[in-house]
N, CA, C and O atoms as a printed pandas DataFrame, in Angstrom:
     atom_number atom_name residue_name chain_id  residue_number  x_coord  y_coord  z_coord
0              1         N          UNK        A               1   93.992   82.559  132.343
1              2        CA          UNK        A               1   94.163   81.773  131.138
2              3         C          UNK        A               1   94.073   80.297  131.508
3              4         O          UNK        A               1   94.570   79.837  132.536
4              5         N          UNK        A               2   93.236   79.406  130.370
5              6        CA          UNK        A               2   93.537   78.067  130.784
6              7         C          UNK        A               2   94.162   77.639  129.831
7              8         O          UNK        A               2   93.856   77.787  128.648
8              9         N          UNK        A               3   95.228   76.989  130.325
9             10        CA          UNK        A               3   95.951   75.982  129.275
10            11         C          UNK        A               3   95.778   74.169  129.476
11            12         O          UNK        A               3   96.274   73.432  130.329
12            13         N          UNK        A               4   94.974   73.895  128.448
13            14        CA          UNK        A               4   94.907   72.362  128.412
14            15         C          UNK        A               4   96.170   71.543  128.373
15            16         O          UNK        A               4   97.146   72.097  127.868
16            17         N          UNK        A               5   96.338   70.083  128.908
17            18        CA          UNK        A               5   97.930   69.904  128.863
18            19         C          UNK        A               5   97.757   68.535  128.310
19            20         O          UNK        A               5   97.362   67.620  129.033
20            21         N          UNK        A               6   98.032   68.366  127.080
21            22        CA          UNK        A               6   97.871   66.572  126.405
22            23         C          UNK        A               6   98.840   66.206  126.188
23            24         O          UNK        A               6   99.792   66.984  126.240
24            25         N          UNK        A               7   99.061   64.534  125.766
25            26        CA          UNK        A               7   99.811   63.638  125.722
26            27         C          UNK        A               7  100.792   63.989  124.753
27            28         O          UNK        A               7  101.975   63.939  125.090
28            29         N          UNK        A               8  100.409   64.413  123.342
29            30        CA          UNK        A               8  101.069   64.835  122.149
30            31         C          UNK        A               8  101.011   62.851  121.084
31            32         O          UNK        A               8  101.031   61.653  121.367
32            33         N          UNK        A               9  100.943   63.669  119.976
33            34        CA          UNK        A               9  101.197   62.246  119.033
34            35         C          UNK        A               9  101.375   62.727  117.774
35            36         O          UNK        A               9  100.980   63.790  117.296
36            37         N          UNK        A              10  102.135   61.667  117.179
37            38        CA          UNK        A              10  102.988   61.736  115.363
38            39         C          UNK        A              10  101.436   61.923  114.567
39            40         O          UNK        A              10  101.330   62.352  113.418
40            41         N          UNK        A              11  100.297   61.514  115.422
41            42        CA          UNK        A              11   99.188   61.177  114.364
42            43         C          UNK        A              11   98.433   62.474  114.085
43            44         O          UNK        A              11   97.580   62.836  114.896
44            45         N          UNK        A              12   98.736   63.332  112.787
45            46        CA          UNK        A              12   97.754   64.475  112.659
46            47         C          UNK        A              12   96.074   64.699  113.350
47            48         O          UNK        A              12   95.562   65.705  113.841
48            49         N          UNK        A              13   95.594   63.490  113.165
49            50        CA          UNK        A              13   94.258   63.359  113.237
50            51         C          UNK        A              13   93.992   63.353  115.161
51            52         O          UNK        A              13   93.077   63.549  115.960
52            53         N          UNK        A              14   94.946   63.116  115.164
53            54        CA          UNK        A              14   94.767   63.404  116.788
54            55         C          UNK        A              14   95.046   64.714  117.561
55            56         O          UNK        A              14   94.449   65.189  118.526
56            57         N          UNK        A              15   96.042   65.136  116.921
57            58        CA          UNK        A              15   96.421   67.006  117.468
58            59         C          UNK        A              15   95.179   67.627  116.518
59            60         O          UNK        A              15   94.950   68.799  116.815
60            61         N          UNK        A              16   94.270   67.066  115.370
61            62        CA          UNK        A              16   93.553   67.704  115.103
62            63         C          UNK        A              16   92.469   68.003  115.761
63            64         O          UNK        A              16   91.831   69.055  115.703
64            65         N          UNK        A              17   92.147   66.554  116.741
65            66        CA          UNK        A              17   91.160   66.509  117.384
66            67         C          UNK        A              17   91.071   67.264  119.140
67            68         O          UNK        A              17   90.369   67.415  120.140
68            69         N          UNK        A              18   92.115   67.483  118.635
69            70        CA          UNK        A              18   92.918   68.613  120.307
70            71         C          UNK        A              18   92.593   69.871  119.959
71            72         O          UNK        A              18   91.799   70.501  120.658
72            73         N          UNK        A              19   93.224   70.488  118.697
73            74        CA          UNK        A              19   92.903   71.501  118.483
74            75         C          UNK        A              19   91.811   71.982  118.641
75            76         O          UNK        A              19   91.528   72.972  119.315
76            77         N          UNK        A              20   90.773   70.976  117.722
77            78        CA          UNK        A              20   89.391   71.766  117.887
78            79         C          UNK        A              20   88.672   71.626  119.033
79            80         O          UNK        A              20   87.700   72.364  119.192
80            81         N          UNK        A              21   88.960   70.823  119.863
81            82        CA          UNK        A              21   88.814   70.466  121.208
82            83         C          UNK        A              21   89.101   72.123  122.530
83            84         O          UNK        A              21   88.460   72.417  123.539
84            85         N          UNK        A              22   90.362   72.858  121.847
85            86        CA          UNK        A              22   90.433   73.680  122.630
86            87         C          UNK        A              22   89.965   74.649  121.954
87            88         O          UNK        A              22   89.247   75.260  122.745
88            89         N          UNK        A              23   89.928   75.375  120.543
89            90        CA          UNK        A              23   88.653   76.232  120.113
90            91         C          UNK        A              23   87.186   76.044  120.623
91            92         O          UNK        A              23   86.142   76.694  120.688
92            93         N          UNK        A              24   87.617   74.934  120.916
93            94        CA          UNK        A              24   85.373   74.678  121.093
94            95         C          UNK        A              24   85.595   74.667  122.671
95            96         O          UNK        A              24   84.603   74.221  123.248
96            97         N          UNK        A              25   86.454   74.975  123.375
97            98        CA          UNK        A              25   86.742   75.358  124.999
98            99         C          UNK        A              25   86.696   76.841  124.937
99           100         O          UNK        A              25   85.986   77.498  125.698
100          101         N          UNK        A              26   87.398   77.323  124.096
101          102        CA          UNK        A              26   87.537   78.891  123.746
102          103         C          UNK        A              26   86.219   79.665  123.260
103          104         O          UNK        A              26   85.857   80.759  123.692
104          105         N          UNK        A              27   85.735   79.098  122.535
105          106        CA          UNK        A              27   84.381   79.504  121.796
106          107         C          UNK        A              27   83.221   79.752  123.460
107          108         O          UNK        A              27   82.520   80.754  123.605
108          109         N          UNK        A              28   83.296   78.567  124.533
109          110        CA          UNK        A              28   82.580   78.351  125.323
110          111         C          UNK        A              28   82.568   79.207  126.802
111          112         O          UNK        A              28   81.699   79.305  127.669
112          113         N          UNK        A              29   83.728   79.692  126.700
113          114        CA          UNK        A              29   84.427   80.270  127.388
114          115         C          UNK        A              29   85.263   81.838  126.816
115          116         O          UNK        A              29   86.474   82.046  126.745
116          117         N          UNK        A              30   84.215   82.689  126.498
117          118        CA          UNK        A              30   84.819   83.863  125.569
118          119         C          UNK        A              30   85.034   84.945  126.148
119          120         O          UNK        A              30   84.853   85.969  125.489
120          121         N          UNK        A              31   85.555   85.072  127.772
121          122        CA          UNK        A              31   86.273   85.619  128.726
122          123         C          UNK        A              31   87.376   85.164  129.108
123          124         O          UNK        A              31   88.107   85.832  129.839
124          125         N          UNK        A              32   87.619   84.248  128.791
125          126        CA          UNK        A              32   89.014   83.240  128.810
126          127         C          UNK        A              32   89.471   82.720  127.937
127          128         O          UNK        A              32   88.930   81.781  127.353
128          129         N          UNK        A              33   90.842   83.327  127.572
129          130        CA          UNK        A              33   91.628   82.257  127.028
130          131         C          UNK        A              33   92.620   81.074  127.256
131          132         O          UNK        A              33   93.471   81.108  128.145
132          133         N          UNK        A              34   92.442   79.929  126.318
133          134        CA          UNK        A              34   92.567   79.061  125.880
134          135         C          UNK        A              34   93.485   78.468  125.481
135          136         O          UNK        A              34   93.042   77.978  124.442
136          137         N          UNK        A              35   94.815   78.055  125.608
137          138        CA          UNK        A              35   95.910   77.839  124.944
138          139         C          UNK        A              35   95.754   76.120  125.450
139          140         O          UNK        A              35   95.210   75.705  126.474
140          141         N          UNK        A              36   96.549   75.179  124.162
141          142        CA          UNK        A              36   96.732   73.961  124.266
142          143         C          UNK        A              36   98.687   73.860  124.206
143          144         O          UNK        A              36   99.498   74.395  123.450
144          145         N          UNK        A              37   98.872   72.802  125.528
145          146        CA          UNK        A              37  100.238   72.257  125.416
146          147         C          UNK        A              37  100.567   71.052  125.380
147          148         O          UNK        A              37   99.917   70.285  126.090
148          149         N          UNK        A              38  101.670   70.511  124.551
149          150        CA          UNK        A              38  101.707   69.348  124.522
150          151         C          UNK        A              38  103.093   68.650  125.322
151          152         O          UNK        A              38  104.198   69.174  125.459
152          153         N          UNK        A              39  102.603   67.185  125.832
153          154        CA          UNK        A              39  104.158   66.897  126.573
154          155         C          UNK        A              39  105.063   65.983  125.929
155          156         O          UNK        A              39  106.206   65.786  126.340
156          157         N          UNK        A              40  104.444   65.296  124.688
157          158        CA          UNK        A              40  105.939   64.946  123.850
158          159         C          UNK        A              40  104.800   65.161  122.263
159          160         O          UNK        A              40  103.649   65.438  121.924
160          161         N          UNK        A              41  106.074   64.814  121.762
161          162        CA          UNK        A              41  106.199   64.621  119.746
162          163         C          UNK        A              41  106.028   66.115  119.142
163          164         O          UNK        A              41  106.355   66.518  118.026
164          165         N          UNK        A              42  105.479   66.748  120.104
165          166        CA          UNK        A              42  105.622   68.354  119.233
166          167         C          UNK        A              42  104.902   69.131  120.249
167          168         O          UNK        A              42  104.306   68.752  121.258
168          169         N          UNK        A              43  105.116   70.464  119.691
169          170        CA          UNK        A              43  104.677   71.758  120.601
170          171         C          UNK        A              43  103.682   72.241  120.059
171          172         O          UNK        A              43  103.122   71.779  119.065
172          173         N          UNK        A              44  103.275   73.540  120.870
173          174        CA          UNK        A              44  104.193   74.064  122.047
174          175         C          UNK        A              44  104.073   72.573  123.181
175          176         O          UNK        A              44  103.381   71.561  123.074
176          177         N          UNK        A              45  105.051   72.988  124.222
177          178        CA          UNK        A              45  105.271   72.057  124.926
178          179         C          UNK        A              45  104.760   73.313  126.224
179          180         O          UNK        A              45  104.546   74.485  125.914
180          181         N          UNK        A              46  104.687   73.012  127.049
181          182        CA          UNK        A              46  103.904   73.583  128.909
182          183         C          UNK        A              46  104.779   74.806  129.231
183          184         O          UNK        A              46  104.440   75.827  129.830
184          185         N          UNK        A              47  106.161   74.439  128.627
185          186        CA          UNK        A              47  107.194   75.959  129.005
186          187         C          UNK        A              47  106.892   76.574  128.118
187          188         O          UNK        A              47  106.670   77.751  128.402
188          189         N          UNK        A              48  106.740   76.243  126.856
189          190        CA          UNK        A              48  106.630   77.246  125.759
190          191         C          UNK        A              48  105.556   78.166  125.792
191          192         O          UNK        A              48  105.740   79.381  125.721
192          193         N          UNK        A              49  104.306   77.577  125.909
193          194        CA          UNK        A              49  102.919   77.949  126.242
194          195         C          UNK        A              49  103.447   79.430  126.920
195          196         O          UNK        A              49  103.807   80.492  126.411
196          197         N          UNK        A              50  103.296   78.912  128.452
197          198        CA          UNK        A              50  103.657   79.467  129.691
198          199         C          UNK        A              50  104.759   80.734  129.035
199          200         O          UNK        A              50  104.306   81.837  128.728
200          201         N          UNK        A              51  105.845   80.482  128.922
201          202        CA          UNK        A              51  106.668   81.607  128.215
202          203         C          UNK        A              51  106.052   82.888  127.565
203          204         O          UNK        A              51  106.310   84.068  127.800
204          205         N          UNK        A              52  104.971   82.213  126.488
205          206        CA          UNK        A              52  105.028   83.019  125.422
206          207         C          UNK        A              52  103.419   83.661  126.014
207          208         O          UNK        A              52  102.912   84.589  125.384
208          209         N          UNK        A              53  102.889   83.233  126.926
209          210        CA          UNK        A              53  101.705   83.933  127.725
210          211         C          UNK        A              53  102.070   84.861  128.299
211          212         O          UNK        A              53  101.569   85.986  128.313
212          213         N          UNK        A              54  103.466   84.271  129.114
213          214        CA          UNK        A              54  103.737   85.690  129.793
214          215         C          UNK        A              54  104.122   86.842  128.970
215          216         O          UNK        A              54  103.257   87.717  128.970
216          217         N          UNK        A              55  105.192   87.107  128.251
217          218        CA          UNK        A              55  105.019   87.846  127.131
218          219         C          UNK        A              55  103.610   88.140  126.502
219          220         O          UNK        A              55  103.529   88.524  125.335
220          221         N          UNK        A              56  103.035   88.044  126.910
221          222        CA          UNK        A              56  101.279   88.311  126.244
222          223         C          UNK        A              56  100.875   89.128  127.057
223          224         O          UNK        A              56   99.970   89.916  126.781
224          225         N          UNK        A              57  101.583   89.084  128.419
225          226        CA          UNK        A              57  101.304   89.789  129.760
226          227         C          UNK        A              57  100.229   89.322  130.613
227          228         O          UNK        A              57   99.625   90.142  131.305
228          229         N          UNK        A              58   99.807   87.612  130.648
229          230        CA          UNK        A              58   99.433   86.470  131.318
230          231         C          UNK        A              58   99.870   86.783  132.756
231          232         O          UNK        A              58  100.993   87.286  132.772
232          233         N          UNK        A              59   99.360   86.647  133.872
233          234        CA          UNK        A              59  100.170   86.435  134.950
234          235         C          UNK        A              59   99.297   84.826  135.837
235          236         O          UNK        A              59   99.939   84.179  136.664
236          237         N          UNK        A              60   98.086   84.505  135.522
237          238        CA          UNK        A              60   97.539   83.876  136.309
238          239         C          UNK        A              60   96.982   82.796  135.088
239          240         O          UNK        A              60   96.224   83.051  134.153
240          241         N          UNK        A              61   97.676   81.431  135.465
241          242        CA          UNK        A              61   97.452   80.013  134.865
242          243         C          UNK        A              61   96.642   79.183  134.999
243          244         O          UNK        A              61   97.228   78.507  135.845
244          245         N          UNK        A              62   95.294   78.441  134.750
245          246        CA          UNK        A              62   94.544   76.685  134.862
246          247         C          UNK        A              62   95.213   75.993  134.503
247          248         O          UNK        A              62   95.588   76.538  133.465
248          249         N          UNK        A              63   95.913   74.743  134.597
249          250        CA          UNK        A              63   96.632   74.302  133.826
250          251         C          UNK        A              63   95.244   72.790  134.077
251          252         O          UNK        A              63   94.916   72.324  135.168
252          253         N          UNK        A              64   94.793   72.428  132.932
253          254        CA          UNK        A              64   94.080   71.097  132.735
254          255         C          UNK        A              64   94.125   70.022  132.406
255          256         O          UNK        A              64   93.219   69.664  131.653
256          257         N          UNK        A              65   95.343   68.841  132.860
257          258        CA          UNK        A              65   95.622   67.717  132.158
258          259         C          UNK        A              65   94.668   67.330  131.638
259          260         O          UNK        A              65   93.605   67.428  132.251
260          261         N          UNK        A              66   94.696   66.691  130.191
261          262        CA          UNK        A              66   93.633   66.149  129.396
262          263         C          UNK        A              66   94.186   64.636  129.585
263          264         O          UNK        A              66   94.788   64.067  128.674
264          265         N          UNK        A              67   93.920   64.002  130.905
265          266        CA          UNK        A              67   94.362   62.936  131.167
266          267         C          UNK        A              67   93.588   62.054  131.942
267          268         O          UNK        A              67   92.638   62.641  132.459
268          269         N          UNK        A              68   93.658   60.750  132.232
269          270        CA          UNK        A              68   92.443   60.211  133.019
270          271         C          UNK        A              68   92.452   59.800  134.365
271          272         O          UNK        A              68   91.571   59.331  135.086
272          273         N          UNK        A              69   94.180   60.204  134.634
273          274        CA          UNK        A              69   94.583   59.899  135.888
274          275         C          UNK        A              69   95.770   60.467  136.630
275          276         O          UNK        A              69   96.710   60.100  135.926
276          277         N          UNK        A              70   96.354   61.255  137.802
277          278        CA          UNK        A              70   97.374   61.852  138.106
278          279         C          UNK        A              70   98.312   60.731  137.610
279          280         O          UNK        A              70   98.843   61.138  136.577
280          281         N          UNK        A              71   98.743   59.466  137.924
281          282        CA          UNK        A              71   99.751   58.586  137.568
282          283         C          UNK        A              71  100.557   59.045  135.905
283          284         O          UNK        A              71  100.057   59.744  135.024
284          285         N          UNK        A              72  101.821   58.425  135.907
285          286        CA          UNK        A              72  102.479   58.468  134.629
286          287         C          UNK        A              72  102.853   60.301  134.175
287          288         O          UNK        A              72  103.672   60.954  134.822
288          289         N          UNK        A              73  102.215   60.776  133.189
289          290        CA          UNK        A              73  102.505   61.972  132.927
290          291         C          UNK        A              73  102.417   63.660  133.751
291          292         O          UNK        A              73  103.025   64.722  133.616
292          293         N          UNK        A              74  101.094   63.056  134.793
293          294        CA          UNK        A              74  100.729   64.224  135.824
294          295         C          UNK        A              74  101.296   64.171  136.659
295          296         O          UNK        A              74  101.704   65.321  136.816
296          297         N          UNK        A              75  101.763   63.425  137.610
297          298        CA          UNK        A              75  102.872   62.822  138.360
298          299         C          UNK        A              75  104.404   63.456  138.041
299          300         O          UNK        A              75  104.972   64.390  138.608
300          301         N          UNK        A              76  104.837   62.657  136.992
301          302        CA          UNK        A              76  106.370   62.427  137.115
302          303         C          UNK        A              76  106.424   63.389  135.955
303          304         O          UNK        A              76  107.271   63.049  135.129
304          305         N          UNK        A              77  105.967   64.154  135.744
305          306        CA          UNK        A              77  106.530   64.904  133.841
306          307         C          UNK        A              77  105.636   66.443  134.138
307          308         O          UNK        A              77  106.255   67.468  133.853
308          309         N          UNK        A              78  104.200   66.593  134.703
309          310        CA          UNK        A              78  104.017   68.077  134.222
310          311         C          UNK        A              78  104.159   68.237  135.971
311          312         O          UNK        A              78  105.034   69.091  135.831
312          313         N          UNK        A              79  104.064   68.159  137.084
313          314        CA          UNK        A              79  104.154   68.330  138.716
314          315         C          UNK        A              79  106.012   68.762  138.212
315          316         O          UNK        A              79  106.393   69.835  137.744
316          317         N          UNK        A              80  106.369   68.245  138.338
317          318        CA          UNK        A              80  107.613   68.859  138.113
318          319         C          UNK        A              80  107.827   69.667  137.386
319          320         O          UNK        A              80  108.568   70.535  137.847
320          321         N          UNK        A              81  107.482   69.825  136.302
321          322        CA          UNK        A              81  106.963   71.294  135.307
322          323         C          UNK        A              81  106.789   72.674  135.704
323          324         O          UNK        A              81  107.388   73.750  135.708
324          325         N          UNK        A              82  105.661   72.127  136.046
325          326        CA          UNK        A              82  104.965   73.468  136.897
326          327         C          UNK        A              82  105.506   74.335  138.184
327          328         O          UNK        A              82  105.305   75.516  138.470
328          329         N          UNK        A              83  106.670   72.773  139.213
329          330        CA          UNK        A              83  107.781   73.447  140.129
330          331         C          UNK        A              83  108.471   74.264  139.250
331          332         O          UNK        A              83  108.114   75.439  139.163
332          333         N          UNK        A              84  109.376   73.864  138.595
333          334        CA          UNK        A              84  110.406   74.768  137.719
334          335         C          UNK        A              84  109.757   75.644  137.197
335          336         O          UNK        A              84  110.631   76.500  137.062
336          337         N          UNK        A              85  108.676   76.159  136.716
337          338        CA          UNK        A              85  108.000   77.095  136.163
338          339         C          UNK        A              85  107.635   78.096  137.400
339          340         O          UNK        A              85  107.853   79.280  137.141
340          341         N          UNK        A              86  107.161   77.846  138.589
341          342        CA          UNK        A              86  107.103   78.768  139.667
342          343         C          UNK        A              86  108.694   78.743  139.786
343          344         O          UNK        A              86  109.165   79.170  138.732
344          345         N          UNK        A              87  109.445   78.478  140.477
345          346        CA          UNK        A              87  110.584   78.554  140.521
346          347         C          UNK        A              87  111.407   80.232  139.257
347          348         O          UNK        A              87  111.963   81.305  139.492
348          349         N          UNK        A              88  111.070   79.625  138.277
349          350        CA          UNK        A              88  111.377   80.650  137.473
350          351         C          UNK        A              88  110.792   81.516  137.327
351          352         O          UNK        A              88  111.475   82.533  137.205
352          353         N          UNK        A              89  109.168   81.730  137.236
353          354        CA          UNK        A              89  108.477   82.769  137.248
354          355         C          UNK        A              89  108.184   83.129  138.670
355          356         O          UNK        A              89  106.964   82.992  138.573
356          357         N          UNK        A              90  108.333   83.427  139.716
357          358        CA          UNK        A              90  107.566   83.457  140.436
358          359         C          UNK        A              90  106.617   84.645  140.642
359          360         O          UNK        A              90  105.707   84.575  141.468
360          361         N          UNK        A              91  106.807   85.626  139.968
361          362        CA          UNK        A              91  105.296   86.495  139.944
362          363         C          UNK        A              91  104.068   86.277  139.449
363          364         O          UNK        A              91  103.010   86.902  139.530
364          365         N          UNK        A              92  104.558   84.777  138.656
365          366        CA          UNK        A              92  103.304   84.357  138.012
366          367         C          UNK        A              92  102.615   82.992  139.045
367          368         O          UNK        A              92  103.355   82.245  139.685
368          369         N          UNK        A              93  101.237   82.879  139.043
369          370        CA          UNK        A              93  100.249   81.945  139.525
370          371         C          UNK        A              93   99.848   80.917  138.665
371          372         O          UNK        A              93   99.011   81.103  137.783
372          373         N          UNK        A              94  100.372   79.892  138.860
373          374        CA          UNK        A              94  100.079   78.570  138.063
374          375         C          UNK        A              94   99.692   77.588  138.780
375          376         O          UNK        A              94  100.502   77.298  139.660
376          377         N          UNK        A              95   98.110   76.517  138.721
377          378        CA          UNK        A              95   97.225   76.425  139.430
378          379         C          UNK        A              95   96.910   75.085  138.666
379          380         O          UNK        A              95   96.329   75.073  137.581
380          381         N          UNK        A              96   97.451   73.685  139.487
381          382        CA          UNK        A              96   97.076   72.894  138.347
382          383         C          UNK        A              96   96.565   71.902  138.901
383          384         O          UNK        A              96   97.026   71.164  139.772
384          385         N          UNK        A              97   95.319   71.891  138.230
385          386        CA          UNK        A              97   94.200   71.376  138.144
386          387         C          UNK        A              97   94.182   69.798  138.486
387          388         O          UNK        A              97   95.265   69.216  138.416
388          389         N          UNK        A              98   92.936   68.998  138.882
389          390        CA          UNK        A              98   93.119   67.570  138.599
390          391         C          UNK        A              98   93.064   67.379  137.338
391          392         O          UNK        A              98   92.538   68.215  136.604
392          393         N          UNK        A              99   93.594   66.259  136.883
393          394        CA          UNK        A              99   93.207   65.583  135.575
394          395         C          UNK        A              99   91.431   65.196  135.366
395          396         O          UNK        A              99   90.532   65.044  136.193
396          397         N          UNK        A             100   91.456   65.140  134.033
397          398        CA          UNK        A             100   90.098   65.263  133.881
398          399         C          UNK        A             100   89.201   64.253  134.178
399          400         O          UNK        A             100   88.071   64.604  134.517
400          401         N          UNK        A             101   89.516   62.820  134.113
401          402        CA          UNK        A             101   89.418   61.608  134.206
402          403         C          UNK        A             101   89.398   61.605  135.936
403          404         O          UNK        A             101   89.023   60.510  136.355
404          405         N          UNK        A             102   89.696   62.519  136.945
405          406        CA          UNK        A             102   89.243   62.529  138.247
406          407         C          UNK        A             102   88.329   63.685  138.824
407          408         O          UNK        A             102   87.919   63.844  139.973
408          409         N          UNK        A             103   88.102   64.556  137.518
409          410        CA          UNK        A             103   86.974   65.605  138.160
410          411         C          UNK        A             103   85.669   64.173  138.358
411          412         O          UNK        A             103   85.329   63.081  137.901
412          413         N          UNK        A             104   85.349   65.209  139.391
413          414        CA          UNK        A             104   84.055   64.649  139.597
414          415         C          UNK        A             104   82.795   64.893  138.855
415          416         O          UNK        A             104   81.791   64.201  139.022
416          417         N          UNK        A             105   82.878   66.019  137.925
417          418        CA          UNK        A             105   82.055   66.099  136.495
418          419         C          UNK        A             105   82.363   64.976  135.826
419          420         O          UNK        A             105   81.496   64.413  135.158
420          421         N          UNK        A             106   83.691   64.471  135.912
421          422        CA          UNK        A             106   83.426   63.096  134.439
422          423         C          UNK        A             106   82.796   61.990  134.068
423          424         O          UNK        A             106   82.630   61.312  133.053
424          425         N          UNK        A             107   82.408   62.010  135.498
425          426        CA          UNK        A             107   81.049   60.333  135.470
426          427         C          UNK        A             107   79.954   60.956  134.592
427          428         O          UNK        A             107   79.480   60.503  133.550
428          429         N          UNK        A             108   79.602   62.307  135.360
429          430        CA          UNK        A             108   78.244   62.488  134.679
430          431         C          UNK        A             108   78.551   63.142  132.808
431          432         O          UNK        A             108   77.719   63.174  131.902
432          433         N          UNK        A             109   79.274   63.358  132.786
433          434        CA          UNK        A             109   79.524   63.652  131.219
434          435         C          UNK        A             109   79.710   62.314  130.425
435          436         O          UNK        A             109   79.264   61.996  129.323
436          437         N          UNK        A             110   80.322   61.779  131.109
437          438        CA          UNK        A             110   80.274   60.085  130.558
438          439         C          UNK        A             110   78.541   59.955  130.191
439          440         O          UNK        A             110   78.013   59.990  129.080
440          441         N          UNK        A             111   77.964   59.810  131.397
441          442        CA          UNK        A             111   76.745   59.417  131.530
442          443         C          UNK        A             111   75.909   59.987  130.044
443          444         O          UNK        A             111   75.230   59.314  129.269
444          445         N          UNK        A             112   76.198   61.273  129.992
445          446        CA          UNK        A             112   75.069   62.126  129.291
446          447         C          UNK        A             112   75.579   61.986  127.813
447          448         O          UNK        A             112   74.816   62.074  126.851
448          449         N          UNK        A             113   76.707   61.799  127.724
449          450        CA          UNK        A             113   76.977   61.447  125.799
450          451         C          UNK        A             113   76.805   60.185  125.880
451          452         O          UNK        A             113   76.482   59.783  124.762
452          453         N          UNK        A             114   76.852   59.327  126.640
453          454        CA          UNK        A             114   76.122   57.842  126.311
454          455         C          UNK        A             114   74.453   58.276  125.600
455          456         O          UNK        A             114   74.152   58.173  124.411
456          457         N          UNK        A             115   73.603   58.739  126.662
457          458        CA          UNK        A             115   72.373   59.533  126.494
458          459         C          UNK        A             115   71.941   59.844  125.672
459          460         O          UNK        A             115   70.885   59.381  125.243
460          461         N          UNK        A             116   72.873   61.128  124.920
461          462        CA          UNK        A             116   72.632   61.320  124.013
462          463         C          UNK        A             116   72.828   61.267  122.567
463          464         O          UNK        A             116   72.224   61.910  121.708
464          465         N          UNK        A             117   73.977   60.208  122.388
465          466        CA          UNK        A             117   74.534   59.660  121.307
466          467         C          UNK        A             117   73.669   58.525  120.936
467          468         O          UNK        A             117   73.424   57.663  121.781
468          469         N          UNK        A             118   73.129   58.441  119.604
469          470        CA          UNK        A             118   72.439   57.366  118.934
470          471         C          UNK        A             118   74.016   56.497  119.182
471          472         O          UNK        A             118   75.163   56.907  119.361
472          473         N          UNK        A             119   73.341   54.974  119.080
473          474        CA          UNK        A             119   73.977   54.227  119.371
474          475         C          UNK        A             119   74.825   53.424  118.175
475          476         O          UNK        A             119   75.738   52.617  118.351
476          477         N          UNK        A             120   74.314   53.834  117.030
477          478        CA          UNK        A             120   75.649   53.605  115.809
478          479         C          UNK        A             120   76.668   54.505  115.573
479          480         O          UNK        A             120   77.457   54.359  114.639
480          481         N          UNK        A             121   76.721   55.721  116.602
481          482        CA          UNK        A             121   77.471   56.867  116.567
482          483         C          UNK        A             121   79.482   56.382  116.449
483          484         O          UNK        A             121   80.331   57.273  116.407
């Protein structure tokens, strides 16, 4: 299972744009599922996710900060997360990822929606 891991915000239009963000991960990926967690203003939050997967009978985690850099939230808020979550689960495998903003895919995805985006986009 991959679970995406975002910032969270009061602004609808932004968890809207998460949401469909992880359907259109799910859609792309239709051997894997897909769950989105959030780390503040609302849920699910990374335990909840995680919880309610395992109950799904989940045993093996991606976890994908939707972030642009380990500093601040990947660091000090989900790394500690993910201890207490092995800690508590430990039959389960939780596997977390760089942030996205340091894969080494993100230059060139940068690159290619520049590319291919008309430029009044």
């Amino acid at each position: 299972m991959l679970i995406l891991v975002a910032h969270g915000s009061r602004d609808p239009l932004w968890r809207d744009s998460l949401h469909s963000l992880t359907e259109e991960v799910g859609k792309r990926m239709p051997s894997e599922e897909v769950r989105l967690a959030f780390m503040q203003f609302e849920g699910p939050t990374l335990p909840e996710v995680v919880e309610e997967a395992i109950q799904d009978g989940h045993r093996r985690f991606r976890l994908l900060p939707l972030f642009m850099a380990s500093a601040g939230h990947v660091d000090k808020d989900i790394k500690p997360l993910v201890t207490e979550l092995v800690q508590n689960y430990p039959e389960v495998n939780l596997d977390l990822m760089i942030p996205v903003g340091e894969d080494d895919l993100f230059p060139r995805l940068i690159s290619e929606i520049f590319t291919a985006s008309p430029a009044s986009r």
